[in-house]
C-alpha positions in Angstrom: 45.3 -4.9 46.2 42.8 -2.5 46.8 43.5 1.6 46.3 43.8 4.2 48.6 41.8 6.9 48.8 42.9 10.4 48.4 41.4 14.0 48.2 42.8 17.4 47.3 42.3 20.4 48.8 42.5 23.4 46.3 42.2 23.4 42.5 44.5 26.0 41.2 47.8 25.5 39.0 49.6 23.0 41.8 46.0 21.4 42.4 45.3 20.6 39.0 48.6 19.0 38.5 48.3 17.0 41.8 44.7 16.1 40.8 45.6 14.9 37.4 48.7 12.9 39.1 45.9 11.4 41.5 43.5 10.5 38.4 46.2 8.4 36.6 47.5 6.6 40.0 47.8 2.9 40.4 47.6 3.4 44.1 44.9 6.0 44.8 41.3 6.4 43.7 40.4 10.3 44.0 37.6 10.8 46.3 36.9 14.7 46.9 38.0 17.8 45.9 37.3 20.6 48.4 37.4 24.3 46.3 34.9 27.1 46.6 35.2 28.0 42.9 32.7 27.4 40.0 35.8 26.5 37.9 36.8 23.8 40.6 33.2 22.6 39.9 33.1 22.6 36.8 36.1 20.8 37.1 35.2 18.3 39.3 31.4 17.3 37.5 33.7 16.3 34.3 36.1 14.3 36.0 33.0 12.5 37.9 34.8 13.5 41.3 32.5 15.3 44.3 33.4 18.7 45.3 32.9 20.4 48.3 32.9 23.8 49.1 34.9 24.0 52.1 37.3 20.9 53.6 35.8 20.4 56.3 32.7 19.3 54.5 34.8 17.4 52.5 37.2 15.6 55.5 33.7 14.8 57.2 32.0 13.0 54.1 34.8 12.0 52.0 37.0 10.7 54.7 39.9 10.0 52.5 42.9 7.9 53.7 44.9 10.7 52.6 45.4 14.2 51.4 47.1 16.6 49.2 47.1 20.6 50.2 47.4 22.6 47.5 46.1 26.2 48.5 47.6 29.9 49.0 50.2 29.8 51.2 48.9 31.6 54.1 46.2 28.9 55.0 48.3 25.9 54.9 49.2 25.6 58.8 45.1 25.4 60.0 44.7 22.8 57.3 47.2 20.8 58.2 46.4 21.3 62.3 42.9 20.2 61.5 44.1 17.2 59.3 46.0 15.7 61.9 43.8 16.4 65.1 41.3 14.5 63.0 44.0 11.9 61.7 44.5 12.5 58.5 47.6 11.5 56.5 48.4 14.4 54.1 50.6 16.3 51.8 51.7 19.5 51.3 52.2 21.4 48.3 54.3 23.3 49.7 55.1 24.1 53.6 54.6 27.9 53.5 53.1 30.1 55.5 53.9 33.6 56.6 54.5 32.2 60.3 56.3 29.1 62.5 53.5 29.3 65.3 51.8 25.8 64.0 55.1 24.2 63.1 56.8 24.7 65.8 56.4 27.8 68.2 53.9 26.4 71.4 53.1 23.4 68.9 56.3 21.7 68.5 54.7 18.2 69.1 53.2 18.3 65.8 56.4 18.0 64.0 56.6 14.1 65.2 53.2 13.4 64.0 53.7 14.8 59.9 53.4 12.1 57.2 53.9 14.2 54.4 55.6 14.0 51.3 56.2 17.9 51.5 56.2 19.4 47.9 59.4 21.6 48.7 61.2 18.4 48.5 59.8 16.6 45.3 62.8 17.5 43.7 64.8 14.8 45.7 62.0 12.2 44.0 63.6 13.5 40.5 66.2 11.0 38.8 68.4 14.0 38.6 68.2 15.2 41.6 68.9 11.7 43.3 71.9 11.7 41.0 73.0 15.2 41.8 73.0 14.0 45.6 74.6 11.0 45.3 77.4 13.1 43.2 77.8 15.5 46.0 78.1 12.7 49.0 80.5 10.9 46.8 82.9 14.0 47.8 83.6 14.4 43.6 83.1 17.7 44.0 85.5 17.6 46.9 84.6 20.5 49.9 81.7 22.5 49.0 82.6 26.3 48.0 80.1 27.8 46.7 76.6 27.6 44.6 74.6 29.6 42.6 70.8 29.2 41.8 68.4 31.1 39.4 65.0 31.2 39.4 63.9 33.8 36.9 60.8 34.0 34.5 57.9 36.0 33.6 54.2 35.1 35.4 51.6 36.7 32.8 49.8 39.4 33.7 46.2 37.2 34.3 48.3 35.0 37.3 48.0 38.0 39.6 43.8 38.1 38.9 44.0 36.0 42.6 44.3 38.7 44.8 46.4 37.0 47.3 49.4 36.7 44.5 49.3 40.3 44.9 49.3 40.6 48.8 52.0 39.9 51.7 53.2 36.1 51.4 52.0 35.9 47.7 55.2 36.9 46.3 58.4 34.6 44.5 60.3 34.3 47.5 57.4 32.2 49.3 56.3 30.4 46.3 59.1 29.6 44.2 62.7 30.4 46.1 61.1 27.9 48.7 61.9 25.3 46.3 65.5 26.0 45.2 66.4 26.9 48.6 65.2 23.1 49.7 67.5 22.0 47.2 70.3 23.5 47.8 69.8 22.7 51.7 69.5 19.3 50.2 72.9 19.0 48.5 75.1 21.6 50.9 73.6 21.2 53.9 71.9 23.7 56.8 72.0 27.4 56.8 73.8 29.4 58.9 72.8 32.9 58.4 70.7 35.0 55.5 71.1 38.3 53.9 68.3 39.7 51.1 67.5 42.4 49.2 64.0 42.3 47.9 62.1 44.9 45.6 58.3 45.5 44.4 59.7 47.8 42.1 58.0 46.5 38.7 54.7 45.7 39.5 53.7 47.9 42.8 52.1 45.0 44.8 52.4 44.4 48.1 54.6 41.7 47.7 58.3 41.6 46.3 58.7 40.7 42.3 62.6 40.3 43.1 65.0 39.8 45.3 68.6 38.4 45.6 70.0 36.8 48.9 73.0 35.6 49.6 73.4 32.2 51.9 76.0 30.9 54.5 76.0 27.1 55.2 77.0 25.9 58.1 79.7 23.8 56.2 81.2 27.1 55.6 80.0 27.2 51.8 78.8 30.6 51.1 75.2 30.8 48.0 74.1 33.2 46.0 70.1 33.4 44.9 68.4 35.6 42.4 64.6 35.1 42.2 62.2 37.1 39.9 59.1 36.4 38.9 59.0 39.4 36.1 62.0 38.6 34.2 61.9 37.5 30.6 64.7 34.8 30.9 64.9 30.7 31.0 66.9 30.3 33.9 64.8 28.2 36.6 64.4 24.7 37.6 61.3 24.3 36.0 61.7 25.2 32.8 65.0 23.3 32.7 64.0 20.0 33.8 60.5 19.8 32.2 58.7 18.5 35.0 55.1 19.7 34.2 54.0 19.7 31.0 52.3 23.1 31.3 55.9 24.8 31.1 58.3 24.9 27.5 61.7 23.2 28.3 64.6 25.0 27.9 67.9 23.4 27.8 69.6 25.0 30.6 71.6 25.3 34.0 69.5 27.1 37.0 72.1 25.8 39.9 75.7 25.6 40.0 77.5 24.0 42.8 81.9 24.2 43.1 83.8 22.5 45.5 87.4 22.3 46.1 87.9 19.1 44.2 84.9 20.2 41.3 81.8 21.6 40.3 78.2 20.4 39.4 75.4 22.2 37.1 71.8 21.7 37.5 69.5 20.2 35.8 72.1 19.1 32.9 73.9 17.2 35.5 77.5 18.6 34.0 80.6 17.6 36.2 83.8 19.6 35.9 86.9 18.7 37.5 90.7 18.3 36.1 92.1 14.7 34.7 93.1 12.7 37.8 96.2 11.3 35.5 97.5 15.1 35.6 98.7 15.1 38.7 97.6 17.3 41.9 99.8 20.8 40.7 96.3 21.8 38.4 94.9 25.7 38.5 93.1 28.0 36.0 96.0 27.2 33.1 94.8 23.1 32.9 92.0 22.2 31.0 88.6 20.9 32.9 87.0 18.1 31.5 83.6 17.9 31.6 81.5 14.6 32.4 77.4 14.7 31.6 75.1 12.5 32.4 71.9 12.0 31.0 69.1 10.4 32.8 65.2 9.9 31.6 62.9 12.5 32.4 61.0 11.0 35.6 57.4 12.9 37.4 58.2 13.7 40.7 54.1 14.0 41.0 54.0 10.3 40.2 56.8 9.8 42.6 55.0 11.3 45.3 52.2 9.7 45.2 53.6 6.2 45.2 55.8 7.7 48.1 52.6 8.7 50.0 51.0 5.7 49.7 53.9 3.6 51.0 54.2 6.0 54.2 50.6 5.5 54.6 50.7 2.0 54.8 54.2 2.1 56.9 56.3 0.7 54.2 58.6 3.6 53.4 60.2 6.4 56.0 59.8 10.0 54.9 61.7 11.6 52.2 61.3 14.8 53.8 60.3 14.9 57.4 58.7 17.7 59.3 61.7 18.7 60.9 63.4 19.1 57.4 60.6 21.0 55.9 60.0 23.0 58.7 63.8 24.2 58.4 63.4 24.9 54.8 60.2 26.9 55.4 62.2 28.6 58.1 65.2 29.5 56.3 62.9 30.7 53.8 61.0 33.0 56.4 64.6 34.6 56.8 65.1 36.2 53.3 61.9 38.0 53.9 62.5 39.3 57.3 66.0 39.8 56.3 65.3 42.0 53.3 62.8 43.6 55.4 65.3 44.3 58.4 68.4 45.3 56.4 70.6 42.8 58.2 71.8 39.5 58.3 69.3 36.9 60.1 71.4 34.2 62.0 69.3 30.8 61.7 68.9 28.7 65.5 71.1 26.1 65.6 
């Protein structure tokens, strides 16, 4: 069976990763990268792989089967406008961008046409997380309560040489809360409203370094969410469940989800809950057991790939369609203009 062809667009951190992933795929052959840098270039002339400055030059002479998007947030909605008008399969590193006007607003046809196998959902391609949701619709943790995410570490200093990192857009909340607030969408459901506090009071940029939001499902579950990208601490989904071998693995929780009936931690994949045999009259004076499991570490890079191919040749629905990303991206959009506002930001139903 012959491979695919695939091309990446952007060769920073995420690039790299999804280049590399691309490289060692049994269903792809790499065919382009499209990045104006000299390092992308440099890059590229090692790997024996062309590189174009710009993607359009490399859409028009590459002309991969399919494509990965992996540059600053801000210019993902014309790449992927200009990938399907000239019918492109591609995927997203991440759905961001400061505004809904190509997802949806005037455009909304475009949802219905996305193949993609958005990167704010490659966490549902991770053994644990298929476990964790399979868990949750079980009912073991009986009706959901509450949950808690971290996502706290330290970027170096170098990380914000990019200038956009530093500008409007470029901040945590867009680049990394994106991510645990797919998740927990994932396991609890859609959001109903959105309050935020957000602060740039570390570094000085333009764009927050912190903020804390606080979530209301529409299954009446109520979340909590501190994100900081200049905290010296451990607690984030990354470093806990070791997915990319540029981060140290730390052996902790970043998400904890209680129901009625029990509670789930993330990524250890810990269930507590009181002995069944005890009978229902249990409170905070009976002991919890606690039930682990412990799954092999899987690449939800790999995953995707594989996943993209088979929705490119029509043999697999998406994981995450537009509609679902396009929610995430917009729930996501509320933290900021609620921390901006000073008010709770009730999501359309």
């Amino acid at each position: 069976m012959s491979k695919l062809s695939i091309a990446v667009i952007g060769a920073g951190l995420i690039g790299i990763t999804h280049i590399d992933r691309a490289l060692k795929s049994p269903d792809f052959d790499l065919v382009g990268i499209a990045d104006p840098t000299p390092a992308a270039a440099e890059l590229a002339r090692s790997l024996g792989v062309p590189c174009f400055a710009d993607y359009p030059s490399l859409l028009a002479q590459a002309r991969p089967t399919g494509v990965v998007v992996a540059t600053p947030n801000a210019t993902h909605a014309q790449i992927t406008v200009d990938c399907l008008e000239n019918e492109f399969g591609f995927g997203l590193g991440k759905r961001s961008n400061d505004s809904l006007r190509y997802q949806y607003d005037g455009q909304g046809a475009l949802l219905d046409r996305f193949t993609d196998t958005d990167d704010t959902r490659d966490r549902s391609l991770n053994p644990i997380m298929r476990k964790a949701k399979a868990i949750v619709s079980a009912g073991t943790l009986g009706r959901p309560v509450s949950a808690t995410a971290m996502c706290t570490w330290l970027k170096p200093r170098d990380y914000f040489d990019v200038a956009w990192r530093r500008q409007r857009g470029g901040g945590p909340i867009l680049i990394n809360l994106i991510h645990d607030i797919d998740l927990m969408r994932h396991l609890y459901g859609e959001i109903e409203s959105v309050q935020a506090l957000a602060s740039n009071a570390v570094r000085g940029f333009e764009v927050e370094d912190t903020a804390v939001v606080a979530l209301r499902f529409r299954n009446g579950a109520l979340g909590t969410v501190t994100v900081s990208d200049t905290a010296a601490a451990p607690w984030n989904w990354d470093l806990g469940v070791g997915e990319a071998e540029r981060f140290p693995r730390q052996d902790i929780n970043a998400h904890f989800y209680s129901g009625t009936q029990g509670s789930l931690t993330l990524p250890r994949l810990e269930v507590w809950r009181y002995r069944q045999d005890e009978g229902p009259a249990q409170g905070w004076h009976d002991p919890l057991t606690q039930e682990r499991t412990a799954l092999h570490i899987g690449c939800p890079y790999t995953e995707q790939l594989r996943h993209f191919a088979a929705l490119i040749e029509g043999r697999e629905a998406p994981v995450c369609s537009a509609l679902d990303g396009f929610r995430t991206l917009e729930a996501t959009l509320a933290v900021t203009q609620a921390a901006a506002e000073g008010r709770a930001v009730v999501l359309p139903v």
